[in-house]
C-alpha angles and dihedrals in degrees: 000000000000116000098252089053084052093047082048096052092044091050102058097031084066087057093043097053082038093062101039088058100055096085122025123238097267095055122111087257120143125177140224123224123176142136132258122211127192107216106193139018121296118211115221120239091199095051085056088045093049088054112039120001125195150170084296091041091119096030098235094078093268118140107226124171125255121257134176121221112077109151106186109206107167124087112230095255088065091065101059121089115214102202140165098237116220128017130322130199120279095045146180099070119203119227116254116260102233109062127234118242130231093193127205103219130148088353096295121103100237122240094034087209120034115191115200148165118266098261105040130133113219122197132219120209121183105221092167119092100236129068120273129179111199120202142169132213092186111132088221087060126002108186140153119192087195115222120326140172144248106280093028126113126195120188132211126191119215104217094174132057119246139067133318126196111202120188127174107246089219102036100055078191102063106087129145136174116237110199111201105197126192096232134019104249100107135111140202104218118234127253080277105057097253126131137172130204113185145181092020103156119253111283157090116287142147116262118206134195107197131192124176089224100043134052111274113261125220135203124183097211133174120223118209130206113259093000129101121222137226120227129150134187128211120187123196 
């Protein structure tokens, strides 16, 4: 397993063993479970950027300098976020402990979308052997690590939900989406399609499917105690 598959795994066992502990077996939880399908092609904003960067290279109006090398790894599915929108009982949620990571690796940002809980510090480790400096322009969360090295890693914590849009200052091509949810019942799908939400307490919420490339859908769903539902997302 590379490094970065490994960095991947560790990352999302850490929510999914964050979100299973915030209510105990015996609670009036229930779950959701679905599929999410990607009718239609999706055009890459990092393979334009690659080619031919400009004064939207970056899509916030920043000039940034064409370079080759994007290798894109992830299937579409794997950049949607399924999420329960709003607060949900139980809350607050505290952040996990171990911390997430948006890595620099190949000249793309990994994973290309990153879903967290409000509160949660993300790190930013630089696995490739040149120099990055990774920034953000967002109004949720404005932010600039400054240059750093191969081997360095440089952390950021999102203390307000919304999305945050992180770009490398020297690489116009690195670009990736931060989600920052207000509670931690969300999911990335598998290469699949697949997803999974559990242990969501019994009640009545909005689903959403989300793509950065596609209107939100929404779902107003109703979550039973003890039963799994079915919802699934096209987008196209």
């Amino acid at each position: 397993m590379s490094r970065l598959s490994k960095t991947a795994v560790e990352a999302w066992l850490v929510l999914a063993i964050g979100v299973a502990g915030v209510f105990g077996a015996d609670g009036a939880v229930g779950s959701i479970e679905g599929t999410v399908e990607i009718k239609g092609g999706v055009a890459r904003d990092e393979m334009k950027a690659a080619g031919n960067a400009g004064p939207d290279a970056y899509g916030d109006g920043v000039r940034g300098s064409p370079d080759k090398g994007v290798a894109m790894t992830e299937s579409e599915p794997e950049n949607v976020v399924v999420y329960i929108a709003g607060k949900v009982p139980g809350g607050p949620f505290a952040p996990p402990k171990e911390h997430p990571k948006l890595v620099q690796f190949q000249k793309r940002l990994t994973p290309h979308v990153l879903p967290i809980l409000v509160g949660t510090t993300v790190d930013f480790p630089n696995n490739d052997d040149f120099n990055h400096n990774i920034f953000s322009l967002s109004s949720v969360k404005k932010f600039d690590l400054g240059l750093y090295k191969s081997g360095l890693s440089k952390s950021e914590t999102f203390d307000k939900p919304g999305q945050v849009k992180v770009y490398c200052n020297i690489h116009s091509q690195m670009r990736a989406i931060i989600q920052v949810l207000e509670n931690p019942f969300f999911s990335k799908p598998a290469a699949d399609g697949k997803y999974t939400l559990s242990g969501i307490p019994a009640g009545s919420y909005e689903l959403v499917g989300w793509h950065e490339k596609f209107p939100a859908i929404m779902k107003r769903v109703e979550v039973k105690p003890g039963q799994a539902l079915k919802a699934d997302f096209a987008f196209e």
